[in-house]
PDB file of N, CA, C, O and CB in Angstrom:
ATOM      1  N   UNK A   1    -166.429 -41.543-124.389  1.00  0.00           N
ATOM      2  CA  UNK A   1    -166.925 -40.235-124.735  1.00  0.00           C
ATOM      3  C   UNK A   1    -165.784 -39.243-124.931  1.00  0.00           C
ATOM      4  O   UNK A   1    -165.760 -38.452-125.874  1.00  0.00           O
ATOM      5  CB  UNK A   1    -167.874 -39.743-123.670  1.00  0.00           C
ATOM      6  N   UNK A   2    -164.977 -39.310-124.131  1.00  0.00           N
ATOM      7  CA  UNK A   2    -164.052 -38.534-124.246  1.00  0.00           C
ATOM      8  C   UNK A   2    -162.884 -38.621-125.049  1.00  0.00           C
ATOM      9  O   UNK A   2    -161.868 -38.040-124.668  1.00  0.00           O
ATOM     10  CB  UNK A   2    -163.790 -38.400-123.303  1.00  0.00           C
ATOM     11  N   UNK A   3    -162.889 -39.245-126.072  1.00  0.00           N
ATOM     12  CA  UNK A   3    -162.009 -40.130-126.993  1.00  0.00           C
ATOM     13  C   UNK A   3    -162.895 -39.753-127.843  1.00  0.00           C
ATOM     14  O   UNK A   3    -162.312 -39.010-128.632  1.00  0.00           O
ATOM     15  CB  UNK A   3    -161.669 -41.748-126.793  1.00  0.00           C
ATOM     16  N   UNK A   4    -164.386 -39.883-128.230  1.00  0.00           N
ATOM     17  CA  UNK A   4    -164.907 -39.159-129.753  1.00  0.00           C
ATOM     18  C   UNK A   4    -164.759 -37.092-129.394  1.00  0.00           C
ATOM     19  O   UNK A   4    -164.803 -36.172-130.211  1.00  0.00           O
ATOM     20  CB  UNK A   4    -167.268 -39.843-130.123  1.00  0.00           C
ATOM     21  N   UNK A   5    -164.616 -37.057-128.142  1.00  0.00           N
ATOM     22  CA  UNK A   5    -164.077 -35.658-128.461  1.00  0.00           C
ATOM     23  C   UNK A   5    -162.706 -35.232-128.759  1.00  0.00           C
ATOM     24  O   UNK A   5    -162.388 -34.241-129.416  1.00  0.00           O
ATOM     25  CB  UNK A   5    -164.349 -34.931-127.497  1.00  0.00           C
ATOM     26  N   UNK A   6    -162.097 -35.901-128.326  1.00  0.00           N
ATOM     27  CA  UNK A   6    -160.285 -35.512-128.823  1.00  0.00           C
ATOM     28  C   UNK A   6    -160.332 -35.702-130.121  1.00  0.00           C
ATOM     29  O   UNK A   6    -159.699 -34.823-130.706  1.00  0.00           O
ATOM     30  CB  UNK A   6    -158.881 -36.572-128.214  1.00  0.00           C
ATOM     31  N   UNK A   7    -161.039 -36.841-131.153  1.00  0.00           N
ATOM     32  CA  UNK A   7    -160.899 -37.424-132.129  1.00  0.00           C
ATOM     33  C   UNK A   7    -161.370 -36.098-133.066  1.00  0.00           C
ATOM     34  O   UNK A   7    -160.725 -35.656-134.017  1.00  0.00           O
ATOM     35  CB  UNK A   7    -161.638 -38.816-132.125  1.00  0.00           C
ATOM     36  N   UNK A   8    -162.813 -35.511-132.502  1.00  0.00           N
ATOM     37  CA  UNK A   8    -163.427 -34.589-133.375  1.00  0.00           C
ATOM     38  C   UNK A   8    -162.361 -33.464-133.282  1.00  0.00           C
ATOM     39  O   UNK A   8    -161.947 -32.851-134.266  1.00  0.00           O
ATOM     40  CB  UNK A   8    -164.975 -34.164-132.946  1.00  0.00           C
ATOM     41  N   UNK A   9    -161.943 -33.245-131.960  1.00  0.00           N
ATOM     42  CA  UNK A   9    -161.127 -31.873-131.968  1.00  0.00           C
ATOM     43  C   UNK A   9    -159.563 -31.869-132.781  1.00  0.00           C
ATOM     44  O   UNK A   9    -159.052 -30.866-133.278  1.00  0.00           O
ATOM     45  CB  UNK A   9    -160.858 -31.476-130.284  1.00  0.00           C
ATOM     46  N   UNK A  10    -158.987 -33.201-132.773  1.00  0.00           N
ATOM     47  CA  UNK A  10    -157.996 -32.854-133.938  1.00  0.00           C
ATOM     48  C   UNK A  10    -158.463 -33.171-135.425  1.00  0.00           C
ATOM     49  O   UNK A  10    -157.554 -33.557-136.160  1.00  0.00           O
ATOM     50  CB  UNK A  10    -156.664 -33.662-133.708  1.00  0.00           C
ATOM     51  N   UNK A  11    -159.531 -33.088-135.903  1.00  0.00           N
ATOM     52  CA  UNK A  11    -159.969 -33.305-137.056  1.00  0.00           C
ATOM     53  C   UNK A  11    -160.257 -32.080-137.470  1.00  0.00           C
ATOM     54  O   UNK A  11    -160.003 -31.574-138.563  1.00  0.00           O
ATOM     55  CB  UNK A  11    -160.937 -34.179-137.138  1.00  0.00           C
ATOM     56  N   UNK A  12    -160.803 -31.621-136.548  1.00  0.00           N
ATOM     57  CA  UNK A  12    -161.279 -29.944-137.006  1.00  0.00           C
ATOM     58  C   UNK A  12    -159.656 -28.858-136.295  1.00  0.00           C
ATOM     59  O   UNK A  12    -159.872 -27.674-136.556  1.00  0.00           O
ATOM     60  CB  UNK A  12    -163.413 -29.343-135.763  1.00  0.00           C
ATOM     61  N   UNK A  13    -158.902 -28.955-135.889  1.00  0.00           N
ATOM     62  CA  UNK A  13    -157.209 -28.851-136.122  1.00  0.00           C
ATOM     63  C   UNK A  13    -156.838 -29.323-137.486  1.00  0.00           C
ATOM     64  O   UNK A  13    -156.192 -28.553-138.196  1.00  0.00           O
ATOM     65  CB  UNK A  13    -156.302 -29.831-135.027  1.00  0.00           C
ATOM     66  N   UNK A  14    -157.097 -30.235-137.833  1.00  0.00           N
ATOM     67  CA  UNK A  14    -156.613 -30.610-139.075  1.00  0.00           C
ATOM     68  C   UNK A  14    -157.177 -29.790-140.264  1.00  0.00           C
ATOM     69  O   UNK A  14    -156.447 -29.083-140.959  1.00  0.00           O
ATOM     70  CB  UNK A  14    -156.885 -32.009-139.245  1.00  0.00           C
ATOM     71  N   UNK A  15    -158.596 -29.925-140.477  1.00  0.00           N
ATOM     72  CA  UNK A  15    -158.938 -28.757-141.088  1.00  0.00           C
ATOM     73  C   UNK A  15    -158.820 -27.020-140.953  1.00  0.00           C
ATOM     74  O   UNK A  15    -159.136 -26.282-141.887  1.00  0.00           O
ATOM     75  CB  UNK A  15    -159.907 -29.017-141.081  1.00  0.00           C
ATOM     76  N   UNK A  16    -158.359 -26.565-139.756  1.00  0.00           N
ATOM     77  CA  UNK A  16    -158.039 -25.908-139.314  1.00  0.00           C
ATOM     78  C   UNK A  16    -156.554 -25.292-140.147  1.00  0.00           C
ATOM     79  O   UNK A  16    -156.469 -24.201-140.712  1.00  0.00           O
ATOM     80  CB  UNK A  16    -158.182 -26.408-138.159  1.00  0.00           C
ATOM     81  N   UNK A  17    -155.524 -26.278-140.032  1.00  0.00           N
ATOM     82  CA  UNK A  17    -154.206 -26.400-140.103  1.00  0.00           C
ATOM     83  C   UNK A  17    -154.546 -25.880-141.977  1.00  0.00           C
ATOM     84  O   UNK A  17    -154.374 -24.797-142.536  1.00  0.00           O
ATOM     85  CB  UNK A  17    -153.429 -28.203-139.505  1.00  0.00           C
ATOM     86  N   UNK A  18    -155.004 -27.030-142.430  1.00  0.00           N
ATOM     87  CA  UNK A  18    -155.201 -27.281-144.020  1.00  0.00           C
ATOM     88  C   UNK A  18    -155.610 -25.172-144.844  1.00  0.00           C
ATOM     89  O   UNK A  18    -155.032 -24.725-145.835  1.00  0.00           O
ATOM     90  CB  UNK A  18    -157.166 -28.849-144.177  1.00  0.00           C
ATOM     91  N   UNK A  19    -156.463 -24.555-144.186  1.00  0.00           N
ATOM     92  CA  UNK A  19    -156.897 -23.719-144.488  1.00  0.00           C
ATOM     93  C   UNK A  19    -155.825 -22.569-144.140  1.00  0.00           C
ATOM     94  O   UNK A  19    -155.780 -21.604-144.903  1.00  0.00           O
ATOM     95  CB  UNK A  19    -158.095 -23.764-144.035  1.00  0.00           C
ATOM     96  N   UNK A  20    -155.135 -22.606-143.255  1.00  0.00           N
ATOM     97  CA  UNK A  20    -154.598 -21.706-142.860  1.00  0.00           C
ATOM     98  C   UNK A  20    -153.453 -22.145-144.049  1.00  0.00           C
ATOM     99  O   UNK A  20    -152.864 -21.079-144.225  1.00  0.00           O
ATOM    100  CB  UNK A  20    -154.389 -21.592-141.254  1.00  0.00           C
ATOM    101  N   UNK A  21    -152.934 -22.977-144.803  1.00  0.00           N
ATOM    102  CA  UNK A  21    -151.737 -23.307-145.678  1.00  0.00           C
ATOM    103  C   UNK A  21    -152.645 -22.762-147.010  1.00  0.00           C
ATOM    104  O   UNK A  21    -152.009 -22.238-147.925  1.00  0.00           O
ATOM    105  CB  UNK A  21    -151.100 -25.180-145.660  1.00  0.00           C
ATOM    106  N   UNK A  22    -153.696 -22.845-147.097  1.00  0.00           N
ATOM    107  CA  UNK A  22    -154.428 -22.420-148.125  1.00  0.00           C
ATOM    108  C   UNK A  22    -154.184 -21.297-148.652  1.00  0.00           C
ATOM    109  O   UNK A  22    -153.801 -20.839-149.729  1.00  0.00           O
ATOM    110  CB  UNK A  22    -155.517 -22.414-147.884  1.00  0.00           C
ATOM    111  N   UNK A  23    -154.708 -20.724-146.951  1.00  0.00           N
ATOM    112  CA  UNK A  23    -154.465 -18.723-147.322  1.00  0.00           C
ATOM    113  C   UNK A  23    -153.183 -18.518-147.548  1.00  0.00           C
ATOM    114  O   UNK A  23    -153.012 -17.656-148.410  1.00  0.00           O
ATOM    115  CB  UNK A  23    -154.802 -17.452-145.946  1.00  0.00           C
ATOM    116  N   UNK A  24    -151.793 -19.162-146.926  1.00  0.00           N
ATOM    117  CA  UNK A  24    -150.849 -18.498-147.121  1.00  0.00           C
ATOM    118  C   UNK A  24    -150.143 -18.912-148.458  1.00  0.00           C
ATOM    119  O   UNK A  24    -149.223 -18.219-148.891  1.00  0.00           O
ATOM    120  CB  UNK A  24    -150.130 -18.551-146.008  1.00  0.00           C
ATOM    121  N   UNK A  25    -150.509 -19.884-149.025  1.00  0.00           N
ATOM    122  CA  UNK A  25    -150.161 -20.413-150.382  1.00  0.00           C
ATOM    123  C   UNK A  25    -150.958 -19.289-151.154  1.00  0.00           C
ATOM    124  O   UNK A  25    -150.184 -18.844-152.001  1.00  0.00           O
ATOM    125  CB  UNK A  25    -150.658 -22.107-150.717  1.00  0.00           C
ATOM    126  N   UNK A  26    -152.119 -18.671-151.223  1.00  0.00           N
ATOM    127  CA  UNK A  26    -152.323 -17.421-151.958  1.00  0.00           C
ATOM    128  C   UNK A  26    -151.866 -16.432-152.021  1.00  0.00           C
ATOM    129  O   UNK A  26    -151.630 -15.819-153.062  1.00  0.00           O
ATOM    130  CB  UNK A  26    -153.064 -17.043-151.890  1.00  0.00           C
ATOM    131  N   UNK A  27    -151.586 -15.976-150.592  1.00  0.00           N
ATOM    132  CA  UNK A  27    -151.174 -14.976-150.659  1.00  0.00           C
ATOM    133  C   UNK A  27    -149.545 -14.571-151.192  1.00  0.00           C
ATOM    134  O   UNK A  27    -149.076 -13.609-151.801  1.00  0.00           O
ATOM    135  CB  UNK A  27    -151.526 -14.690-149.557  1.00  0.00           C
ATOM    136  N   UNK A  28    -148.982 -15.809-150.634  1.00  0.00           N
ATOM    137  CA  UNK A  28    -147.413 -15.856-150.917  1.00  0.00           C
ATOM    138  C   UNK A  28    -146.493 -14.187-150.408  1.00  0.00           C
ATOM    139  O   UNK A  28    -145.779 -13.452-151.091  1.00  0.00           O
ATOM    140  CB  UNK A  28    -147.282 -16.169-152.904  1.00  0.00           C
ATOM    141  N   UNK A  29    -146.953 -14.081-148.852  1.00  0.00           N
ATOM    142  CA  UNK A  29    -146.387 -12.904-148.619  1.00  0.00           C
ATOM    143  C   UNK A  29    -145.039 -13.821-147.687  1.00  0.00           C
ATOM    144  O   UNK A  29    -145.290 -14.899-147.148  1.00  0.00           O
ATOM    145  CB  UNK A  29    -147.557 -11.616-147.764  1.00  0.00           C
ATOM    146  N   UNK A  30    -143.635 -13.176-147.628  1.00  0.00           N
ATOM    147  CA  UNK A  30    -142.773 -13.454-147.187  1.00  0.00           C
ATOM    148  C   UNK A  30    -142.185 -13.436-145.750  1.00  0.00           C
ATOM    149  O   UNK A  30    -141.443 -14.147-145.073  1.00  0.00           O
ATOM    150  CB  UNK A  30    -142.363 -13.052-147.818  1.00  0.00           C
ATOM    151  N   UNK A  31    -143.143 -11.829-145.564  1.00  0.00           N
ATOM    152  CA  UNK A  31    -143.211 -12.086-143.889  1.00  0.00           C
ATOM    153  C   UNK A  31    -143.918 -12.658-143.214  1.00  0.00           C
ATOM    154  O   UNK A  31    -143.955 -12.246-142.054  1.00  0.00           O
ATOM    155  CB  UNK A  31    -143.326 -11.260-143.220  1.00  0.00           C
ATOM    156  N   UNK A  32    -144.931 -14.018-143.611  1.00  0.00           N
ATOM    157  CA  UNK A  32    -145.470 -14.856-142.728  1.00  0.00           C
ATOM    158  C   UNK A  32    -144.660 -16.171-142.836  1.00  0.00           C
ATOM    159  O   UNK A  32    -143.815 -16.527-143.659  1.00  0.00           O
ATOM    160  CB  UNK A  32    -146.944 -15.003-142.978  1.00  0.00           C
ATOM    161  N   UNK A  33    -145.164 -16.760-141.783  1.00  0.00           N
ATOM    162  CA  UNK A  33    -144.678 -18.158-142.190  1.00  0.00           C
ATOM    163  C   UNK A  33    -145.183 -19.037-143.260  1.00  0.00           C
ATOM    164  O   UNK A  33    -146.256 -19.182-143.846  1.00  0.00           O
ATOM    165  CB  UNK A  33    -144.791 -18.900-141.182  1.00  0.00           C
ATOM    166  N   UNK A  34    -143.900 -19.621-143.300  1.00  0.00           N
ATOM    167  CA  UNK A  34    -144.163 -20.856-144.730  1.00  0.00           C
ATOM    168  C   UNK A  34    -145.176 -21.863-144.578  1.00  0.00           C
ATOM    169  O   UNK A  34    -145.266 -22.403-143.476  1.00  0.00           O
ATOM    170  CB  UNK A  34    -142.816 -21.881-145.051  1.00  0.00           C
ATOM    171  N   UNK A  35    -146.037 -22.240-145.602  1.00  0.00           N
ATOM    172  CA  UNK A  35    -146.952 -22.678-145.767  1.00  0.00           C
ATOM    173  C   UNK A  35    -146.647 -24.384-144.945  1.00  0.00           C
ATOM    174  O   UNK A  35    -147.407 -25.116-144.312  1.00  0.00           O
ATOM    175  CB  UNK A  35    -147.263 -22.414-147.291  1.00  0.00           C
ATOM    176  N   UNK A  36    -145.449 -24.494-145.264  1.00  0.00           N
ATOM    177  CA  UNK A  36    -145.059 -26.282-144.861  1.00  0.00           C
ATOM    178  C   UNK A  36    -145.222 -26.304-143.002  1.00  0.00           C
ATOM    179  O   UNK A  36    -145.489 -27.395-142.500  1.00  0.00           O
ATOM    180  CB  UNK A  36    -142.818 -26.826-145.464  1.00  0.00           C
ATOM    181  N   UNK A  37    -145.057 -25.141-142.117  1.00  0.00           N
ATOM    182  CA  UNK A  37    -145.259 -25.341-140.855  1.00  0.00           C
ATOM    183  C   UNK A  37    -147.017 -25.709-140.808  1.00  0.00           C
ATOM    184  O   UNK A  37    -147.472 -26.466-139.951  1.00  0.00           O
ATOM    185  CB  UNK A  37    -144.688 -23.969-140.001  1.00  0.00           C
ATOM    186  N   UNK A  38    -147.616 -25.251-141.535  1.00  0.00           N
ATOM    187  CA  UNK A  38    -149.323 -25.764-141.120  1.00  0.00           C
ATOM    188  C   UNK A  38    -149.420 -26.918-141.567  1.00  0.00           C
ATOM    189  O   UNK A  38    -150.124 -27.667-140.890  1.00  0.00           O
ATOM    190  CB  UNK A  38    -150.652 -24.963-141.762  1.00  0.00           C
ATOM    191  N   UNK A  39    -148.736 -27.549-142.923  1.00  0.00           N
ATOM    192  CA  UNK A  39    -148.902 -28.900-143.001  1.00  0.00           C
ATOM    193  C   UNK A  39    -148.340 -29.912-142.922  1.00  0.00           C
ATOM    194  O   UNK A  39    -148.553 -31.042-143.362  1.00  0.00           O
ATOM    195  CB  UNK A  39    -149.192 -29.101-143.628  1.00  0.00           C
ATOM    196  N   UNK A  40    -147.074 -29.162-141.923  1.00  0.00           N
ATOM    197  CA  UNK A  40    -146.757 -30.537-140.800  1.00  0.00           C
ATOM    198  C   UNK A  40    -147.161 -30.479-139.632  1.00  0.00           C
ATOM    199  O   UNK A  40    -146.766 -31.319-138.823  1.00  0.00           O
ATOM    200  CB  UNK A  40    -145.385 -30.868-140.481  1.00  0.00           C
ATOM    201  N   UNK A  41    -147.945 -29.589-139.302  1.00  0.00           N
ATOM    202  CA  UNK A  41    -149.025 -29.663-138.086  1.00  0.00           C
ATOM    203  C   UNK A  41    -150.357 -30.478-138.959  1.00  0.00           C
ATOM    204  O   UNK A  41    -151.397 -30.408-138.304  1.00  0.00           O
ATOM    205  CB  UNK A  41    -149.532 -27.771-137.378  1.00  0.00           C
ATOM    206  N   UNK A  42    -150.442 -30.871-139.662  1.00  0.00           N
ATOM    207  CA  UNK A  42    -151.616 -31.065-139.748  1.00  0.00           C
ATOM    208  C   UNK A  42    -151.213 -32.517-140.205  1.00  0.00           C
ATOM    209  O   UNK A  42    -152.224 -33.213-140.114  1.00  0.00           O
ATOM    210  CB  UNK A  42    -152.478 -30.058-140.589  1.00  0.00           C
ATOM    211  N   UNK A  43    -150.350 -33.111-140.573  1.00  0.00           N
ATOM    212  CA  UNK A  43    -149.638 -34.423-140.471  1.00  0.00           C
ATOM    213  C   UNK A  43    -149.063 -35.327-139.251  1.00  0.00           C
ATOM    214  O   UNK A  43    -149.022 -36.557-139.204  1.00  0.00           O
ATOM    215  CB  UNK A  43    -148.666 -34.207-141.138  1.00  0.00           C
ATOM    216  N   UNK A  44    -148.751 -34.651-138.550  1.00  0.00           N
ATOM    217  CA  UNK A  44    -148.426 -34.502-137.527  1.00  0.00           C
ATOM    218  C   UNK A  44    -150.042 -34.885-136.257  1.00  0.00           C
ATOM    219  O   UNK A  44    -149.953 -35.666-135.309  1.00  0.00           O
ATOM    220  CB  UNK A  44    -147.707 -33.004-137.700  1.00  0.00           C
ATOM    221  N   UNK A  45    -150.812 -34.421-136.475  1.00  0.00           N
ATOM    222  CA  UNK A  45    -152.366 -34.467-135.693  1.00  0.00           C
ATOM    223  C   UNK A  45    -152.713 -35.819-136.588  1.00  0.00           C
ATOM    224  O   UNK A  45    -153.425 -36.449-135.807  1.00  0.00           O
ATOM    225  CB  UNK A  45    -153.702 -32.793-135.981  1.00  0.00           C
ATOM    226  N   UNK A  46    -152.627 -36.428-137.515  1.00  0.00           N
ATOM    227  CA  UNK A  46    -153.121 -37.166-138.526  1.00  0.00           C
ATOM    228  C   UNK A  46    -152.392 -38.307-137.912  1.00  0.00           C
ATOM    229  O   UNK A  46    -153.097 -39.314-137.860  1.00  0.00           O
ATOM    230  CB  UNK A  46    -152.860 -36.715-140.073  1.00  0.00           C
ATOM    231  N   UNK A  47    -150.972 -38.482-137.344  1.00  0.00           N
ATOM    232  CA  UNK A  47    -150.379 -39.668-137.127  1.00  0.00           C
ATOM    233  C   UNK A  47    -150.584 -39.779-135.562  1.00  0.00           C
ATOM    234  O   UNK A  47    -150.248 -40.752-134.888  1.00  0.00           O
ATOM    235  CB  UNK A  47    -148.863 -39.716-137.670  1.00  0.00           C
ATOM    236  N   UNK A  48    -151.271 -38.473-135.027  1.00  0.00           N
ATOM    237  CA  UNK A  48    -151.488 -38.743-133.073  1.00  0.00           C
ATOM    238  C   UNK A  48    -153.018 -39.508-133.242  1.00  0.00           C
ATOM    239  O   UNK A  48    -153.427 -40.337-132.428  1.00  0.00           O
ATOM    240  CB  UNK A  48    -151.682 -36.718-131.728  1.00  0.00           C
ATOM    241  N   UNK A  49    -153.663 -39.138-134.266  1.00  0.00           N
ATOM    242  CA  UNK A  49    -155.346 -39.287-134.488  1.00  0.00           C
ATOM    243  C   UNK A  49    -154.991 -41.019-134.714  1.00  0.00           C
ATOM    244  O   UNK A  49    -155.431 -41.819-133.888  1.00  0.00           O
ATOM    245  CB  UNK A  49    -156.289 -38.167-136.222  1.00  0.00           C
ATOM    246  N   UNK A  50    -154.202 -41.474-135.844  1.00  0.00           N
ATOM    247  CA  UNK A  50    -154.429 -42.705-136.048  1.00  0.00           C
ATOM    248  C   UNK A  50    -153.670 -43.661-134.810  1.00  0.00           C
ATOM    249  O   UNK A  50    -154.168 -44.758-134.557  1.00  0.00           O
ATOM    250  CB  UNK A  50    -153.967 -42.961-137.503  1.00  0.00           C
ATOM    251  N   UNK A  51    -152.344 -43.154-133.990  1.00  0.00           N
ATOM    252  CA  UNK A  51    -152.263 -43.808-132.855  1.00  0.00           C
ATOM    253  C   UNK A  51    -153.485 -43.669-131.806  1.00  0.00           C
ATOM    254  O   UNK A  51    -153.889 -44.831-131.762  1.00  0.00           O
ATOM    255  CB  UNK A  51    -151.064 -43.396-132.318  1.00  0.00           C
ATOM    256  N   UNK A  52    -153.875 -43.312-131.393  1.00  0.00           N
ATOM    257  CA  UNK A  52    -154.756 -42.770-130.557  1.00  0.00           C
ATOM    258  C   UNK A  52    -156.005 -43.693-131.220  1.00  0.00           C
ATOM    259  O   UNK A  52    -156.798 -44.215-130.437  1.00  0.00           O
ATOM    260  CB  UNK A  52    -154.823 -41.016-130.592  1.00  0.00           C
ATOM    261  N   UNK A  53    -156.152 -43.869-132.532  1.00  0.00           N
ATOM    262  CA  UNK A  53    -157.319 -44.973-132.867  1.00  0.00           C
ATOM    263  C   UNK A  53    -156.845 -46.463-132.071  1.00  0.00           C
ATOM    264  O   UNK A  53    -157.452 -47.136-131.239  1.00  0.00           O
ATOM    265  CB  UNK A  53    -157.436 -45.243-134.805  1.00  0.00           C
ATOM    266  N   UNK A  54    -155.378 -46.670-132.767  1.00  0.00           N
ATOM    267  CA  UNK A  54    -154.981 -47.954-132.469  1.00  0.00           C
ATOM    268  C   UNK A  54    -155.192 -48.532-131.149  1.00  0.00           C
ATOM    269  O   UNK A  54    -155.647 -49.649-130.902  1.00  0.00           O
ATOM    270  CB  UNK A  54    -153.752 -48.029-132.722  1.00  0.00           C
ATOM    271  N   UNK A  55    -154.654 -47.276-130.002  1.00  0.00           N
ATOM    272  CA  UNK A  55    -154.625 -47.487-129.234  1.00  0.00           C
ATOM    273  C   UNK A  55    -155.873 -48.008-128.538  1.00  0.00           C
ATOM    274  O   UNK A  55    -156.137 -49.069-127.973  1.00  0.00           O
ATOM    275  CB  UNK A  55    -154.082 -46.756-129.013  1.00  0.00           C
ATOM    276  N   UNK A  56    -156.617 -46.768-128.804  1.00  0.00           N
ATOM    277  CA  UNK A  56    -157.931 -47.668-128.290  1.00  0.00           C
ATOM    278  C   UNK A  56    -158.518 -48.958-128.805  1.00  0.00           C
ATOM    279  O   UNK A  56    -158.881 -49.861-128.051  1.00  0.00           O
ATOM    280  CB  UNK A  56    -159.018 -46.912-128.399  1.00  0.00           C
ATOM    281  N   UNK A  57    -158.581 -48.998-129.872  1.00  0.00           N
ATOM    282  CA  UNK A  57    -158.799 -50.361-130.770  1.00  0.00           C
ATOM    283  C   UNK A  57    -157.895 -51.574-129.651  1.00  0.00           C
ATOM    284  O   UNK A  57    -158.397 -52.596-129.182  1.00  0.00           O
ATOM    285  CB  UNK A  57    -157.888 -50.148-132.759  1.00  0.00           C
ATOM    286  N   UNK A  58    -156.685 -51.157-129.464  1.00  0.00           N
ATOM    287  CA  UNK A  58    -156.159 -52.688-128.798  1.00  0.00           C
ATOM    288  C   UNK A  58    -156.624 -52.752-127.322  1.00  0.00           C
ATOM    289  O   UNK A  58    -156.986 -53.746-126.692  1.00  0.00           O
ATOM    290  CB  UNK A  58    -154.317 -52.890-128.783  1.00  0.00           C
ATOM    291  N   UNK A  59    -156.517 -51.274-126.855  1.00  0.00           N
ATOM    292  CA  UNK A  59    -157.236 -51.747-125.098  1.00  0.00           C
ATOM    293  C   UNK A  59    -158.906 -51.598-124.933  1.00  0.00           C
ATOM    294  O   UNK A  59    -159.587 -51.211-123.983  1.00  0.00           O
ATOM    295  CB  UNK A  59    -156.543 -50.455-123.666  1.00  0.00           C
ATOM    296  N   UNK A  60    -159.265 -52.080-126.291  1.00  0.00           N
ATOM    297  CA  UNK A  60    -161.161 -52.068-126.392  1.00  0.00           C
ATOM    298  C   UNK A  60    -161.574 -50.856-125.835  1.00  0.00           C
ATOM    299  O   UNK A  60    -162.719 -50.880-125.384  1.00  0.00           O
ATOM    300  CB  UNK A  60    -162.091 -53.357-125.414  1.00  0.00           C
ATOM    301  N   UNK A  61    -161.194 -50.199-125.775  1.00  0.00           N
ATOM    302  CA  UNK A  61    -162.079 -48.751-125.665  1.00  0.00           C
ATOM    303  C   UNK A  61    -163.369 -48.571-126.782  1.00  0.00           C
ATOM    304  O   UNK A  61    -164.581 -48.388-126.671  1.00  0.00           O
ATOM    305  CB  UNK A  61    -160.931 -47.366-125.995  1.00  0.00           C
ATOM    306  N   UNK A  62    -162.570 -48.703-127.729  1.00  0.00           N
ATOM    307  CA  UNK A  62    -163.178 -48.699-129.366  1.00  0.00           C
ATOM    308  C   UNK A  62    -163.682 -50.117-130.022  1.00  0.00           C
ATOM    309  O   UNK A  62    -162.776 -50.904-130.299  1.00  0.00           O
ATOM    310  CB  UNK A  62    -161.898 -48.177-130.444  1.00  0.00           C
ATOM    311  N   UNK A  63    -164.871 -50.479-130.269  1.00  0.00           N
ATOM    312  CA  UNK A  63    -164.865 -51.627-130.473  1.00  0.00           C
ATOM    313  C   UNK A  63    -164.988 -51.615-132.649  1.00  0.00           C
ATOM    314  O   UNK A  63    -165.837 -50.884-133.159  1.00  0.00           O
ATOM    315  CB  UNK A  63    -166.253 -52.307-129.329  1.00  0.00           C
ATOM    316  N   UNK A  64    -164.452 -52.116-133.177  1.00  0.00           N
ATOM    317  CA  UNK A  64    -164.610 -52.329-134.483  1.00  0.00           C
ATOM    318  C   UNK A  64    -165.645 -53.163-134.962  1.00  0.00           C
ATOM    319  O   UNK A  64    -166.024 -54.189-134.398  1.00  0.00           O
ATOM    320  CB  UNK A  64    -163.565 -52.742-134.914  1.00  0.00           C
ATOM    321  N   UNK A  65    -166.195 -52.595-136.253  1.00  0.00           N
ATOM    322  CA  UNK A  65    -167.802 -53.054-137.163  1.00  0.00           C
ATOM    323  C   UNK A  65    -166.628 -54.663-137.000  1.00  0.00           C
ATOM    324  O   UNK A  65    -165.401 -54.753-136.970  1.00  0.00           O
ATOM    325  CB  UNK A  65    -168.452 -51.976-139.589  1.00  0.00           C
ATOM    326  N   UNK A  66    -167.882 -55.864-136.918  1.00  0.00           N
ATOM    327  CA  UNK A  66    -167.362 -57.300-137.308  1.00  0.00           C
ATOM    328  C   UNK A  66    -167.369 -56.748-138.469  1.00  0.00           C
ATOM    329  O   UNK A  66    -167.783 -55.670-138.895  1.00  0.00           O
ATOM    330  CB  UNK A  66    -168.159 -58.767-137.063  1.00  0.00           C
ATOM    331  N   UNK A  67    -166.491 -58.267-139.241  1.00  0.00           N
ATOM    332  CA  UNK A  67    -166.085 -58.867-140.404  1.00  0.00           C
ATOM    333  C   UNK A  67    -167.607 -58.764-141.188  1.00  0.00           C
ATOM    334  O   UNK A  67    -168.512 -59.174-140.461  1.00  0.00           O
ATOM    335  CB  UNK A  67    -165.377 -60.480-140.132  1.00  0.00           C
ATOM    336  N   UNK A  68    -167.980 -58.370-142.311  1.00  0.00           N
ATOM    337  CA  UNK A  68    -169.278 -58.887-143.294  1.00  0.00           C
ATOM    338  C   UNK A  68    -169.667 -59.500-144.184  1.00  0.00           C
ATOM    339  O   UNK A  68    -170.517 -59.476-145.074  1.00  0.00           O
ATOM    340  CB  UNK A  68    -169.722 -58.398-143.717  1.00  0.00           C
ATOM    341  N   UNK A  69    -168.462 -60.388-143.585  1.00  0.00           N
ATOM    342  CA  UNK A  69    -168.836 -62.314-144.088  1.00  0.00           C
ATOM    343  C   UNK A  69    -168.803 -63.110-142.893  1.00  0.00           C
ATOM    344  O   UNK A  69    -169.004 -64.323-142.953  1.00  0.00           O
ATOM    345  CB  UNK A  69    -167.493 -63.227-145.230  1.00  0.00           C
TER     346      UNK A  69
END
C-alpha cells in the first residue's frame, strides 16, 4: 500500500515539475529560474520511480501480469 502511494505521489511531482517548466518557458522572465531545474527534477523522480519499481519487482513486493502466452 504504501509503495502505490509513493508511486502516485512522484507521478503527480512529475507532473507537477512538467507544468511549472511550462509556465516558465512562456513566460521567459530572467529573474526566475531556468526552465532546465524543473526538468531535471522531473527526470530525476522518473529514474527514483523506475528504481523503486525494480526494486520491488525483485523483492516481490510487486508482483508482475504473467506472460500471455
Amino acid at each position: 500500500m504504501y509503495l502505490k502511494i509513493i508511486v502516485i505521489g512522484l507521478l503527480a511531482f512529475m507532473v507537477y515539475n512538467l507544468f511549472r517548466a511550462l509556465f516558465i518557458m512562456n513566460k521567459n522572465d530572467p529573474e526566475k529560474p531556468s526552465m532546465t531545474k524543473f526538468i531535471g527534477r522531473r527526470l530525476m523522480a522518473s529514474v527514483v520511480l523506475v528504481i523503486l519499481l525494480l526494486l520491488g519487482i525483485l523483492t516481490g513486493i510487486i508482483t508482475p501480469n504473467p506472460r500471455p502466452f
